[in-house]
N, CA, C and O atoms as a Tinker XYZ file with bonds, in Angstrom:
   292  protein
     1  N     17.661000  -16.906000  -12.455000    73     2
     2  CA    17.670000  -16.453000  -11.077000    64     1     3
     3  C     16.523000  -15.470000  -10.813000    63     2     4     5
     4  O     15.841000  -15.499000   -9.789000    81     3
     5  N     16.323000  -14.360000  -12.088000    73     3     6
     6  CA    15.523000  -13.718000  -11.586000    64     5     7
     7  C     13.920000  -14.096000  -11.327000    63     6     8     9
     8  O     13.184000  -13.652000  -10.446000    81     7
     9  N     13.522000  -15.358000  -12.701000    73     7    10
    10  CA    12.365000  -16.172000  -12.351000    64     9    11
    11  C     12.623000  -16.823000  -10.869000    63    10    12    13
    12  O     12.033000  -16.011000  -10.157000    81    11
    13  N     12.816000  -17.180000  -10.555000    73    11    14
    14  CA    13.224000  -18.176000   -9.439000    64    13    15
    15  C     12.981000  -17.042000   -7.725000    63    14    16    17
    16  O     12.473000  -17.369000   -6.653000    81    15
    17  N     13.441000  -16.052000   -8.053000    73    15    18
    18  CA    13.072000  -14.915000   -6.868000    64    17    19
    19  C     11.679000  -14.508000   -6.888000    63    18    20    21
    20  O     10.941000  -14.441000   -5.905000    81    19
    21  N     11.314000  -14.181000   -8.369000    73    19    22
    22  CA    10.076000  -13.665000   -8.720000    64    21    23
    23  C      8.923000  -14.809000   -7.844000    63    22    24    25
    24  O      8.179000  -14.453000   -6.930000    81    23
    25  N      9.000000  -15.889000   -8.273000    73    23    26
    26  CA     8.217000  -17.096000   -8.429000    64    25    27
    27  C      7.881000  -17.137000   -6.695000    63    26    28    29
    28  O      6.804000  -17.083000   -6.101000    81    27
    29  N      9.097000  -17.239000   -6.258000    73    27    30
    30  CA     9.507000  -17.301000   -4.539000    64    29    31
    31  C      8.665000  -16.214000   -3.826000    63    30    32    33
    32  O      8.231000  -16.276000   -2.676000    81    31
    33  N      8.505000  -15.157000   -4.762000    73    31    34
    34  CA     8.177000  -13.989000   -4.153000    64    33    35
    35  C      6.638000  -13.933000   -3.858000    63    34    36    37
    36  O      5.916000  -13.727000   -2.882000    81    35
    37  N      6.506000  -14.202000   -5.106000    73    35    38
    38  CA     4.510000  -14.634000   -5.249000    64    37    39
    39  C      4.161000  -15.512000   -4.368000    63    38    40    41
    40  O      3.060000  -15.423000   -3.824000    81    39
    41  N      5.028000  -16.507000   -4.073000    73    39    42
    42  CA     4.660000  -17.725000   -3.164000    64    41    43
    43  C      4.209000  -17.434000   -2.064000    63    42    44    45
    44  O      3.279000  -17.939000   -1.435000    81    43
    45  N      4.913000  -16.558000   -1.811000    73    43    46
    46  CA     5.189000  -15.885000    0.035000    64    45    47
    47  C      4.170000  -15.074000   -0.012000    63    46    48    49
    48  O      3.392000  -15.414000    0.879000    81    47
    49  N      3.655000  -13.912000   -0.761000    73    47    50
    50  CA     2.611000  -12.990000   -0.808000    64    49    51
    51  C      1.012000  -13.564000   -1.384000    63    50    52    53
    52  O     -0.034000  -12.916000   -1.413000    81    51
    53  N      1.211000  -14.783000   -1.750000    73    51    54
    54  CA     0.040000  -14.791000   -2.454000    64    53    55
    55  C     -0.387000  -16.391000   -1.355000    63    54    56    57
    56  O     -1.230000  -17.235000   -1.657000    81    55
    57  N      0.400000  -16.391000   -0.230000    73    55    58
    58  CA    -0.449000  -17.423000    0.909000    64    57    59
    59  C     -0.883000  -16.700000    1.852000    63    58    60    61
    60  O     -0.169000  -15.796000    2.286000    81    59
    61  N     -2.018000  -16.914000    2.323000    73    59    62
    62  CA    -2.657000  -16.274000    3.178000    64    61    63
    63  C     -1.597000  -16.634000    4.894000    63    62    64    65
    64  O     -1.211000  -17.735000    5.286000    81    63
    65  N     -1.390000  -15.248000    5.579000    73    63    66
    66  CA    -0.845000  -15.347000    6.534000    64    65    67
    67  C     -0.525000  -14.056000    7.561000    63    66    68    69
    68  O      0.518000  -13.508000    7.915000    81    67
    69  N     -2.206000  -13.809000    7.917000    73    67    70
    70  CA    -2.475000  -12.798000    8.894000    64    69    71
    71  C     -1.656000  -13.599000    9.965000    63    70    72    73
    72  O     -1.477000  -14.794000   10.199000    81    71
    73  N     -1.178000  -12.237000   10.594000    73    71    74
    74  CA    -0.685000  -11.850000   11.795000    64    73    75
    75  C     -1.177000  -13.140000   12.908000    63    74    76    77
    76  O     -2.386000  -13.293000   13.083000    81    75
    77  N     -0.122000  -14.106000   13.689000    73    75    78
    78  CA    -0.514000  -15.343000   14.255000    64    77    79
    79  C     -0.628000  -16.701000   13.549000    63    78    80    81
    80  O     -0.466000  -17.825000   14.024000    81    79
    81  N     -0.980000  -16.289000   12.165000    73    79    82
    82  CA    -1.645000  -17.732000   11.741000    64    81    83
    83  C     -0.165000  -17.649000   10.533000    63    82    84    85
    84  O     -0.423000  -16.808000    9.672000    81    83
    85  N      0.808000  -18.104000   10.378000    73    83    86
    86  CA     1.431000  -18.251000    9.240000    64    85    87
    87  C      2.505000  -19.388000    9.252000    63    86    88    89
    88  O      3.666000  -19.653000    8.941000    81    87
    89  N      1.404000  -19.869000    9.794000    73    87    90
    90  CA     1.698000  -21.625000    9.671000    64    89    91
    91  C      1.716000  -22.571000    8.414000    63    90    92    93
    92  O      2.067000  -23.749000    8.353000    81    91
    93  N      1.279000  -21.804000    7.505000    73    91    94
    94  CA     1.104000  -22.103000    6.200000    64    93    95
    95  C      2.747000  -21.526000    4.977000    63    94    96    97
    96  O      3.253000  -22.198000    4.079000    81    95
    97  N      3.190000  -19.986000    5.495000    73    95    98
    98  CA     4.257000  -19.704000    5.221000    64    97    99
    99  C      5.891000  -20.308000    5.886000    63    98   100   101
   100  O      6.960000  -20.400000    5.282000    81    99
   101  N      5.558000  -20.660000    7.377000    73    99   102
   102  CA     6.465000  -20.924000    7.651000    64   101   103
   103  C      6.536000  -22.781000    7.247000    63   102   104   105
   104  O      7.633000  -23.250000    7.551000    81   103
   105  N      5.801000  -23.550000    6.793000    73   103   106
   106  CA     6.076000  -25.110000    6.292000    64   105   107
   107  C      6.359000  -24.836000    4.943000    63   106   108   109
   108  O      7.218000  -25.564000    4.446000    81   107
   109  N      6.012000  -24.239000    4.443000    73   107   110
   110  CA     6.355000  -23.908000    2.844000    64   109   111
   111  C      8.021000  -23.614000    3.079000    63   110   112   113
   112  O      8.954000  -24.229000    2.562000    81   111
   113  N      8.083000  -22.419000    4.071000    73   111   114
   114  CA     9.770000  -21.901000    3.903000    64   113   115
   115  C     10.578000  -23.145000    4.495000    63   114   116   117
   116  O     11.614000  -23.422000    3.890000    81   115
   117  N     10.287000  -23.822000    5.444000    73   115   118
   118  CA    10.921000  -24.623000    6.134000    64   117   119
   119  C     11.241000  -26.062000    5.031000    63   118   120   121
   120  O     12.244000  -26.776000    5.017000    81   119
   121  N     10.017000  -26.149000    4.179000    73   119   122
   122  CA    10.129000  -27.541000    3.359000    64   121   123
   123  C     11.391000  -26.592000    2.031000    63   122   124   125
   124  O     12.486000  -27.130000    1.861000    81   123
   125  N     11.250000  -26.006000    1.680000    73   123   126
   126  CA    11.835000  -24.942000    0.498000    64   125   127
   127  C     13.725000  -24.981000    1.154000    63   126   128   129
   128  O     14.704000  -25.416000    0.547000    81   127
   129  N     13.678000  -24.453000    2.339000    73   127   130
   130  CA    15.528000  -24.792000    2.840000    64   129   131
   131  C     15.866000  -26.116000    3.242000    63   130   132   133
   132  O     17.027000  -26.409000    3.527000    81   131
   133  N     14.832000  -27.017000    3.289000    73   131   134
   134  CA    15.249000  -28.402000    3.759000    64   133   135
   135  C     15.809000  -29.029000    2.008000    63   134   136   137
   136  O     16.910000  -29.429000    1.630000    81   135
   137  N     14.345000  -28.853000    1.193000    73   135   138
   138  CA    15.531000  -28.954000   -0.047000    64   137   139
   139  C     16.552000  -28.350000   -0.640000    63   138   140   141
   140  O     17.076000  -28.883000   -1.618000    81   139
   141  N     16.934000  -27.321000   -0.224000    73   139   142
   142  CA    18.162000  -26.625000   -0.542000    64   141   143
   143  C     19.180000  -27.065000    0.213000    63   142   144   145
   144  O     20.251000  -26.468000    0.103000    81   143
   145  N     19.085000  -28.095000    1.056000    73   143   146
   146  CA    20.201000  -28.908000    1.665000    64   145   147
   147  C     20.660000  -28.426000    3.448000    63   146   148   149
   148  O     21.560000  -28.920000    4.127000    81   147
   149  N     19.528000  -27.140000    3.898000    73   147   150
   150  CA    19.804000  -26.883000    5.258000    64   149   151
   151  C     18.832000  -27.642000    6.320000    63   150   152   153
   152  O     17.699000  -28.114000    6.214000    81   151
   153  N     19.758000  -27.556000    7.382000    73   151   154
   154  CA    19.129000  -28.438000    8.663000    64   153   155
   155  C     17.794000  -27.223000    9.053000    63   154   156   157
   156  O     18.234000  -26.082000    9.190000    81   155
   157  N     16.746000  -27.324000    9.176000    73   155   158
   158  CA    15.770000  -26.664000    9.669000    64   157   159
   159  C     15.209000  -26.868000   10.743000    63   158   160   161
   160  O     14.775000  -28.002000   10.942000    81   159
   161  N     15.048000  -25.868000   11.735000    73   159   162
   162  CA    14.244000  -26.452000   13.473000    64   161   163
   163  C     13.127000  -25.459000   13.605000    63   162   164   165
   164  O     13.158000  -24.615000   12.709000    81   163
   165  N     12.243000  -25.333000   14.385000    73   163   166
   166  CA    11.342000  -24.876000   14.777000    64   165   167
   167  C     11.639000  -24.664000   16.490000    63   166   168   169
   168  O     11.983000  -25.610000   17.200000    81   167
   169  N     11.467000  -23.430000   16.946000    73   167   170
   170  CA    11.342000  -23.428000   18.579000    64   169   171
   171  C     10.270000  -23.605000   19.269000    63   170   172   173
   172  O      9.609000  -24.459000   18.678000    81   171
   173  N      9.633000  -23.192000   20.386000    73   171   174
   174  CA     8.335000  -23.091000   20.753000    64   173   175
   175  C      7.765000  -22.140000   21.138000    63   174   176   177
   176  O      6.825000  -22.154000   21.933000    81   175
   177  N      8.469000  -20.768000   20.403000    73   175   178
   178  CA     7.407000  -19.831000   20.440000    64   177   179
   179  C      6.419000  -19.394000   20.626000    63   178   180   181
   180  O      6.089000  -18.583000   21.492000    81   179
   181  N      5.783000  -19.906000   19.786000    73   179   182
   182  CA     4.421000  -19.675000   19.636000    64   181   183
   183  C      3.711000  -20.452000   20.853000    63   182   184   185
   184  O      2.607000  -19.915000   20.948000    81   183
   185  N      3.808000  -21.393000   21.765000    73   183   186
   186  CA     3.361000  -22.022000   22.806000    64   185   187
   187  C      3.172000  -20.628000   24.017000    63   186   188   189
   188  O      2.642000  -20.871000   25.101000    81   187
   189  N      3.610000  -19.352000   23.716000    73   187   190
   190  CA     3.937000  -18.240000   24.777000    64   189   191
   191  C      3.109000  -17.305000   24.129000    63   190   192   193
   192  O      2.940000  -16.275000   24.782000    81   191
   193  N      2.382000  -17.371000   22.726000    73   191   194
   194  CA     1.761000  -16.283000   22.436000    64   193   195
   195  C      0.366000  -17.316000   21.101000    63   194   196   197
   196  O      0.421000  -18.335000   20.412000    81   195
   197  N     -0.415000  -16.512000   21.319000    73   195   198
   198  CA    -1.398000  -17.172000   20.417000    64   197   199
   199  C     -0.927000  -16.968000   18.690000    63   198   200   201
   200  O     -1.201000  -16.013000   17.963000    81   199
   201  N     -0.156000  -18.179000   18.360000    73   199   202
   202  CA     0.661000  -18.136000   16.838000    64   201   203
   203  C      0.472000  -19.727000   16.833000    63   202   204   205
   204  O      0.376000  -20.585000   17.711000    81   203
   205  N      0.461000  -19.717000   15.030000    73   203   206
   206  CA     0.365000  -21.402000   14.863000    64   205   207
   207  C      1.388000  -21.631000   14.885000    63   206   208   209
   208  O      1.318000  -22.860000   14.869000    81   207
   209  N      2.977000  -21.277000   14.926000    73   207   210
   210  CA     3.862000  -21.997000   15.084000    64   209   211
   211  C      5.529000  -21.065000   15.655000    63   210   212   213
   212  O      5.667000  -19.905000   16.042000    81   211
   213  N      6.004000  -21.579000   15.574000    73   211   214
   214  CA     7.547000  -20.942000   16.681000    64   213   215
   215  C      8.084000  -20.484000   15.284000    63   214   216   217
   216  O      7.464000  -20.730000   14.249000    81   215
   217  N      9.302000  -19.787000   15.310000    73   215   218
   218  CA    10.238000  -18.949000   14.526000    64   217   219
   219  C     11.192000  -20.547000   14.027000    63   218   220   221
   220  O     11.438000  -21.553000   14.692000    81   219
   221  N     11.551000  -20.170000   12.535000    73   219   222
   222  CA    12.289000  -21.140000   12.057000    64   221   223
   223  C     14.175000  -20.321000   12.018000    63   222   224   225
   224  O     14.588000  -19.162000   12.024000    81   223
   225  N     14.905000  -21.830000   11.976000    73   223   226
   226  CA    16.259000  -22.037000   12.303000    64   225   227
   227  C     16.537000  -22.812000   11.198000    63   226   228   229
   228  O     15.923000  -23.845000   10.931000    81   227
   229  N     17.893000  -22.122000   10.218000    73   227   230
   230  CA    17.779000  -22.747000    9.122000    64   229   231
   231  C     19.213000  -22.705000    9.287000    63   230   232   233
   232  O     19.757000  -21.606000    9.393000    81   231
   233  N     20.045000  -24.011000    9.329000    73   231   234
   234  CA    21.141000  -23.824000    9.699000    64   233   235
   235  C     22.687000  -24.181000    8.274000    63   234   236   237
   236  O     22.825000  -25.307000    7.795000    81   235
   237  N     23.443000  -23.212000    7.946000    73   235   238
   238  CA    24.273000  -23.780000    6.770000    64   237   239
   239  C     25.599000  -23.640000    7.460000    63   238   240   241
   240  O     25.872000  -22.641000    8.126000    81   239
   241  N     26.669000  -24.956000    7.246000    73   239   242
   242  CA    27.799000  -25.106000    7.881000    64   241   243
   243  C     28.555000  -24.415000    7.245000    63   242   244   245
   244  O     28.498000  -24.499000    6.018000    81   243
   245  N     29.431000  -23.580000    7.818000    73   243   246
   246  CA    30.658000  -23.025000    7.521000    64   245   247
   247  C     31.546000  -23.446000    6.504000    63   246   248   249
   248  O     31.485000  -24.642000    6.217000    81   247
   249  N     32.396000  -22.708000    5.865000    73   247   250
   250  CA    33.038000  -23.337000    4.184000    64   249   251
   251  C     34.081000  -22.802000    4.803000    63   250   252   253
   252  O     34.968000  -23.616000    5.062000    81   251
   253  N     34.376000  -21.103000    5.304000    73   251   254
   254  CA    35.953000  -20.894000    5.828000    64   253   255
   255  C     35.939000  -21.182000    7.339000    63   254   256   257
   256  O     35.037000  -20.996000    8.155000    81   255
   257  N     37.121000  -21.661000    7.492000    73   255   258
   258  CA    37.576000  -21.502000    8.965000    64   257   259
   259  C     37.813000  -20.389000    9.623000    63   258   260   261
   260  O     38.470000  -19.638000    8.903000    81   259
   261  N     37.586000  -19.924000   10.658000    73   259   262
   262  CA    37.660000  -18.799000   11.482000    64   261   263
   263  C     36.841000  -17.797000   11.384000    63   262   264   265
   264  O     37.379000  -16.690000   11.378000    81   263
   265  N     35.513000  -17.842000   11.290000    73   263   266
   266  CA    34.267000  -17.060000   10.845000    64   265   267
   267  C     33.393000  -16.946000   11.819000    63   266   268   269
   268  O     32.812000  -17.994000   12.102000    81   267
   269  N     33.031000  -15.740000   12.596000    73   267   270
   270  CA    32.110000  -16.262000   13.281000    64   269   271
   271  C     30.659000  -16.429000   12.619000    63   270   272   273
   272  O     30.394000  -15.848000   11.567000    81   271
   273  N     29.851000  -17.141000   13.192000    73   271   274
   274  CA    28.479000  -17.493000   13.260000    64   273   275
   275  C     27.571000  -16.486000   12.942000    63   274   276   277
   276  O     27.662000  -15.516000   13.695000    81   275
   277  N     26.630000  -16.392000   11.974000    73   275   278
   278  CA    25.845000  -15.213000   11.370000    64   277   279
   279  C     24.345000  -15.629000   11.505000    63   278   280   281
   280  O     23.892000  -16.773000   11.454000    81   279
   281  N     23.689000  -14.486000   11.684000    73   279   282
   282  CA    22.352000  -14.398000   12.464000    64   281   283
   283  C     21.371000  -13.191000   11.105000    63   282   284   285
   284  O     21.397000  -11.997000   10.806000    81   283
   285  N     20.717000  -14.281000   10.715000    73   283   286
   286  CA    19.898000  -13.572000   10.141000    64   285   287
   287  C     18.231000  -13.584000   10.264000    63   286   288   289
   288  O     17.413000  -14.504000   10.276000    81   287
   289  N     18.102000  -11.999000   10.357000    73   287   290
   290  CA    16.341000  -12.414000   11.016000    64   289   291
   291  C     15.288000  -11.521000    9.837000    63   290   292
   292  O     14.063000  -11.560000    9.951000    81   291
């Protein structure tokens, strides 16, 4: 586990992704939870501000009943 964070960690810091352009971090993260088995979306954000791409939505279904819905940013 702890290789596996480490590894993750370098990934993310060692792609280039000034401020606007992290269009390169967010297909990496988006391809990375699609194989971990979550539904992934993209909004259109970035169409409202000069960015290569919108904020990602990574969605995992509920296991207990009666939970509300959790928001992590």
């Amino acid at each position: 586990m702890r290789e596996l964070l480490l590894e993750t960690f370098i990934r993310l810091v060692t792609t280039p992704s000034p401020p606007g352009c992290e269009g390169a971090v967010a297909d990496w993260v988006e391809q990375y939870l699609a194989d971990l088995g979550l539904a992934v979306t993209r909004d259109a954000a970035h169409r409202h501000c000069e960015a290569e791409c919108g904020n990602l939505f990574a969605f995992l279904p509920a296991t207990a009943p009666g939970y509300p819905v959790m928001l992590l940013n």
